[in-house]
N, C-alpha and C positions, 0 to 999 in steps of 0.2 A: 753231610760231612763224611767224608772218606777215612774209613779206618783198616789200620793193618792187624796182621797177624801177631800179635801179643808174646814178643821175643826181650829178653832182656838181656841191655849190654851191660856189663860192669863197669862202677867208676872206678874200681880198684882203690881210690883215696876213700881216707877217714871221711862220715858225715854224706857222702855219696849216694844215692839210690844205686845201691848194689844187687849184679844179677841174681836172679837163682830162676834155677829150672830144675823141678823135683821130680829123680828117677827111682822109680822103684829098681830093686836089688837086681830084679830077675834081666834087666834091659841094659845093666852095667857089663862090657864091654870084658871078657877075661885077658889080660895079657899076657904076652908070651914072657915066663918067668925062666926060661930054661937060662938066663943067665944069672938068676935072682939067689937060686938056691944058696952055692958056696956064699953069698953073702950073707943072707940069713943064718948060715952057720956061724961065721962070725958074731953076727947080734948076738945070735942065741948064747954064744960064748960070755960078749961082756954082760950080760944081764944075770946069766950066772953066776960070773964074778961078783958082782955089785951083791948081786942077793945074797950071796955067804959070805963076801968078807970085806963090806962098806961100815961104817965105825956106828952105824944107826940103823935100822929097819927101814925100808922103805917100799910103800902100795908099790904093786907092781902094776895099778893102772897110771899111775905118777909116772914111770919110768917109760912104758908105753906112749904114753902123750908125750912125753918129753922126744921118744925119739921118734913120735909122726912130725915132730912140728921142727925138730930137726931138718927132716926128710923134704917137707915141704917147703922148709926155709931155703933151699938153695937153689927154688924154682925161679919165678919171677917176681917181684915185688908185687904182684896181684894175686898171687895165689896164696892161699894160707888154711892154716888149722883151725877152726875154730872150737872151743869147747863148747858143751852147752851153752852157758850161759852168753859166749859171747855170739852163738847162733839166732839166740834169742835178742839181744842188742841189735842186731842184724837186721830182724826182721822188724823190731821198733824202727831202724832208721827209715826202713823203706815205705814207713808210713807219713814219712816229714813231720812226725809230733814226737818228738820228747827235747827234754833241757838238757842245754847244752851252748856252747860259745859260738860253731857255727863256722868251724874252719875244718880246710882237708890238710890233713898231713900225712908226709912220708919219713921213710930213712935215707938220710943224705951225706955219704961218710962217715956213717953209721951215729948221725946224728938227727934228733928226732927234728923233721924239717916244715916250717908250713911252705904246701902248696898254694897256698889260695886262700885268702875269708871269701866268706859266700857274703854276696854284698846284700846289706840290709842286715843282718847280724849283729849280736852284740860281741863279737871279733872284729867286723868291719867297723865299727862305729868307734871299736877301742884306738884302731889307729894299727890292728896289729897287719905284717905285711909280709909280701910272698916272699922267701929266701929267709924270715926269721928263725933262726935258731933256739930252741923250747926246752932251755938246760936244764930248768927246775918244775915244777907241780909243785907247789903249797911245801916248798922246800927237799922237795924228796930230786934225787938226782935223775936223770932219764939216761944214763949213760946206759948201754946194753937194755935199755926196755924198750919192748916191744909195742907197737901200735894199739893190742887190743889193751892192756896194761894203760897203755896213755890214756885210750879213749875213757875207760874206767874213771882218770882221775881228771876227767876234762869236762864230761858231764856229771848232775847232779838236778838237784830240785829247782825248781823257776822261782828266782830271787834271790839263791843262794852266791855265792861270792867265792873265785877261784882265783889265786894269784899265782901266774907264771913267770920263770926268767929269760929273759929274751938278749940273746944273743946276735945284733947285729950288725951288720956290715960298714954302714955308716957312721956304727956309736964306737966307743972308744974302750966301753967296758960294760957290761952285761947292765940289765935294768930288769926294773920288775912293774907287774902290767898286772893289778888287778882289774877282774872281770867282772859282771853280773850275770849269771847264767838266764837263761830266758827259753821260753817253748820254743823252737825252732820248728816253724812249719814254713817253710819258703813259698812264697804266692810267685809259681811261676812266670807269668806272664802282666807286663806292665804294657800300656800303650797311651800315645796320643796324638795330636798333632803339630809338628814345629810349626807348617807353616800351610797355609790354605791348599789342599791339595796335596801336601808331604806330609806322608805317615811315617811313627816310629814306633817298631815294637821292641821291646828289651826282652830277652828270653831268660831265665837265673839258672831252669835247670831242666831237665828232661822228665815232665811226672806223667801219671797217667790220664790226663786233660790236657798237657800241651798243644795239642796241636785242634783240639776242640776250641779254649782258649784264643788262640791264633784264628781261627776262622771265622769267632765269633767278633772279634776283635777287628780284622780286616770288614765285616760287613757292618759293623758301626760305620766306620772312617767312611765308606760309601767310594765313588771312583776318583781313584787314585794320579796324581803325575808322576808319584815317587816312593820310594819306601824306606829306611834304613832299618834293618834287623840286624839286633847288637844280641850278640853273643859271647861280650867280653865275662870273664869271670865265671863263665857256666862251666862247672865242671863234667856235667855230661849226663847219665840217666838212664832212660828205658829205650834200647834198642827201636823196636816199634813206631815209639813217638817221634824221633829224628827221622824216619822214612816218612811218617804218617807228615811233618811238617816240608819237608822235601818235596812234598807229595802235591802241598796245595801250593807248591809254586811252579810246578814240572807239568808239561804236557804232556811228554814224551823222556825217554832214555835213560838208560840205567839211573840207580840212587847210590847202592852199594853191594858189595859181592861179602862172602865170608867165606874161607877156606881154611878146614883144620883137618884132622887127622880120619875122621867118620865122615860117614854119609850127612848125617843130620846135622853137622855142622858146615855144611857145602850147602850157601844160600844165598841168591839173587835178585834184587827187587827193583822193581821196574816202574817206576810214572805212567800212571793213567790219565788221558786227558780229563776225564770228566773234573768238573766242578774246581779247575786251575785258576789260579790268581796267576795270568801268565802277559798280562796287557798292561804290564807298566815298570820300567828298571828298578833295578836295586842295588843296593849296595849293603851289604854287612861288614861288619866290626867282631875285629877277633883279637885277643892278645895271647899273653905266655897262659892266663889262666882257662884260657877255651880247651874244652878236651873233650876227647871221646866221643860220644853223640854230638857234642857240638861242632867236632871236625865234622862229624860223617854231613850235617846238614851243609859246613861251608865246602867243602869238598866237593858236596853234589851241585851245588848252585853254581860253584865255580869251572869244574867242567863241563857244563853242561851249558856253557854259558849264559846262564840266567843273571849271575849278579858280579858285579867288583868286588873283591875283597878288599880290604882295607885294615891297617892294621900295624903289629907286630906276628912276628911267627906265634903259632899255637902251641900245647902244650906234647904233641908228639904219642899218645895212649891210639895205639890201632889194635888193640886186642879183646876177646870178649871173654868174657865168665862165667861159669855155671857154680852151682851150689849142688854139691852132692849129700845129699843127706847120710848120718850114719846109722846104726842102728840104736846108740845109746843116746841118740837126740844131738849126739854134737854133728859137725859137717866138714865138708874141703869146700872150700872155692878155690876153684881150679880154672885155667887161661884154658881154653880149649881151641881159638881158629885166633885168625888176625882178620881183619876187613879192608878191605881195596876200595879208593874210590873209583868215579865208574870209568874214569880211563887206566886203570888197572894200577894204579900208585898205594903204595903200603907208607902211608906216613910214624910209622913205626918210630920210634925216636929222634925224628927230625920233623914233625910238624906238618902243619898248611903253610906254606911262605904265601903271603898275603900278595895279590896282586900291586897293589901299589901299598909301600912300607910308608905310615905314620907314625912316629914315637911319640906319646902321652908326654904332653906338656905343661911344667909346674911352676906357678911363682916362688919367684927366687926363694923365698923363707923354707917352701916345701923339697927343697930340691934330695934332703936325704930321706923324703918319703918316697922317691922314686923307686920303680918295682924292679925286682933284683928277680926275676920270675925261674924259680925251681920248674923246670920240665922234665918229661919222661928219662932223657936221659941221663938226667941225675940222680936220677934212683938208681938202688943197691939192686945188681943182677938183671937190669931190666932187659929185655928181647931187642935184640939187637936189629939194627935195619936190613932188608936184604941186600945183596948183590950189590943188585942193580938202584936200590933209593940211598944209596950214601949218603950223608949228611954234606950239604954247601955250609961253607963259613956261609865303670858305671855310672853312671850319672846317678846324681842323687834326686830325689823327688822334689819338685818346683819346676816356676814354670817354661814355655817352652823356651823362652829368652834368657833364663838363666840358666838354664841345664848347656846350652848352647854357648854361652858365656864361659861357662868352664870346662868344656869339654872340646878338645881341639878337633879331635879324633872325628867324632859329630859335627862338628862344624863341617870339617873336610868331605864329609859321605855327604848330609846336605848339598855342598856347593856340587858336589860332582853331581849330583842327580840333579839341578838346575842346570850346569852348565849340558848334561845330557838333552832337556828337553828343549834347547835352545841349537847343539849341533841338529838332532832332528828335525826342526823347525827348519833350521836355512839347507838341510839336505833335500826337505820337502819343496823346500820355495824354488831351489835352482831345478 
């Protein structure tokens, strides 16, 4: 099993296996503040002010935090303050075990917005959907609250019950969606086989086994005519595991590049042949809710031309994150490079455009549960694309005949991968 060097990329959403990389003090970077000073005069000015003549006393670590998170607020929507305790929350996510609903969210017009349920969730199961609008918590308004504040009243104990107001597009007037909280540990990696000789893997999200998972998983199925790896709905993960899954389908040629600001964020990774699942097509599925590590995997296969994409556009996250620790136990997650796929594409706020576009399709009754997919650039401040990438205008468990029944998307990656091993065939026979 081929393994990478243990890099973690940010999902930047709520519920995400989010980066961190722990720097001690002495390694952190000094910047040039010589324009910083006369501002900090100013701070020092209003904090003054506020301390002698605000109508109440107030901690000056309160006002401190208030203007780091300030400060960080008008970075990118991936980068943020966290306090203690939601450092700690932090580091419980990236473990996939605690309670909670099991959706990512952003701010979207300075509304608290879901990105995505994680399918398999008791979010996905409630029926809640990407573009939902999240006016209320257990009656309290979300208007001006922030992410970590939501996430606070989003999780809870496993069993307990959490009712949100949802605001959506196809309804006529807000609704309310109680929940059941439940342990959320996502089992990354699902597989079987549609059809004698076609393998399907489902990927949910990027953990520290994915790509172990995937190889173990491919040498069950035995050899192969075809494959579909479905990366709809995965929000993205550990840096690492997206090269390390790239990795066992690549022979040869770049995976993904990273460029930021330092040396040690300028990083390059390359396909080894050894031990390639590289002798048989594929096709992946991607939609609005694929991101992050799940671009870098469809990205690499698709330049690289290993696989078809298939699909809707992705959700557009080319950035990574580090976690800086502070000294008082709280941290910054801070965006420090963007990543390139390996022909040099920054899909920055416009996506993977899928080689050949499928749209998810719903019997008539379902048609207002159609995905209204919130992307990268509909978040507040997010990194803008460069130059030169300007924006162009899951199946549920059962079996394989019915997974295939409702899912068009599958059906279509299926037929292309039959009708592939049948061009071969008569390219072979002429």
């Amino acid at each position: 099993m081929k393994r990478q060097k243990a890099i973690w990329l940010g999902g930047g959403l709520v519920l995400v296996m989010f980066s961190f990389v722990l720097l001690n003090y002495s390694n952190v970077l000094k910047a040039d503040t010589s324009e910083v000073y006369p501002q900090l005069e100013k701070f020092s000015d209003c904090l003054g002010i506020i301390e002698k003549s605000y109508v109440e006393d107030v901690p000056p670590e309160k006002l401190i935090e208030g203007a780091i998170k300030g400060m960080v607020g008008v970075l990118d929507p991936h980068s943020a303050y966290l306090t203690k305790e939601g450092y700690r929350e932090m580091q419980i996510s990236t473990t996939g075990s605690f309670g909670g609903l099991g959706i990512e969210i952003g701010i979207r017009d300075d509304i608290l917005t879901v990105i995505t349920p994680i399918e398999g969730t008791p979010a996905f199961e409630a029926g809640i959907l990407p573009g939902d609008k999240i006016i209320r918590i257990e009656g309290t308004s979300t208007v001006d609250m922030g992410l970590e504040d939501a996430v606070k009243l989003l999780r809870g104990p496993k069993g307990s019950q959490v009712t949100i107001s949802i605001l959506r597009e196809s309804q006529e007037s807000p609704f309310d969606v109680t929940i059941t909280r439940a342990m959320i540990h996502i089992e990354s990696v699902k597989s079987q086989m549609l059809e004698p000789g076609y393998g399907y893997i489902k990927v949910r999200n990027f953990q520290v086994d994915t790509a172990e998972d995937i190889y173990d998983a491919l040498e069950e199925m035995g050899p192969l005519k075809g494959l579909v790896l479905d990366l709809r709905y995965n929000p993205g993960g550990l840096l690492d595991q997206a090269v390390a899954v790239s990795d066992l389908f690549l022979s040869e040629g770049k995976i993904v590049y990273t460029d930021g600001r330092t040396s040690e964020d300028k990083t390059e990774y390359i396909a080894r042949k050894d031990g390639a699942f590289d002798d048989f097509p594929m096709v992946v599925l991607i939609n609005g809710g694929s991101a992050s590590a799940a671009e870098i995997v469809s990205g690499a296969l698709q330049d690289n031309k290993r696989a078809v994409v298939v699909g809707v556009k992705s959700f557009g996250k080319a950035s990574v994150q580090t976690i800086r620790p502070l000294s008082d136990g709280s941290a910054l997650k801070l965006t420090v490079a963007r990543y390139y796929t390996p022909s040099g594409r920054s899909i920055q706020a416009t996506g993977i455009e899928p080689d050949i576009w499928v749209e998810e399709q719903l019997p008539a009754k379902e048609q207002d549960k159609a995905q209204k997919f919130i992307r990268e650039k509909d978040l507040k401040d997010h990194l803008e694309p460069e130059a030169d990438d300007a924006e162009a205008e899951g199946p549920s468990n059962g079996s394989s005949q019915q997974i295939l029944k409702k899912d068009n998307q599958l059906r279509y990656g299926l037929d292309l991968l039959k009708s592939w091993e049948v061009f071969n065939w008569a390219k072979k026979a002429a």
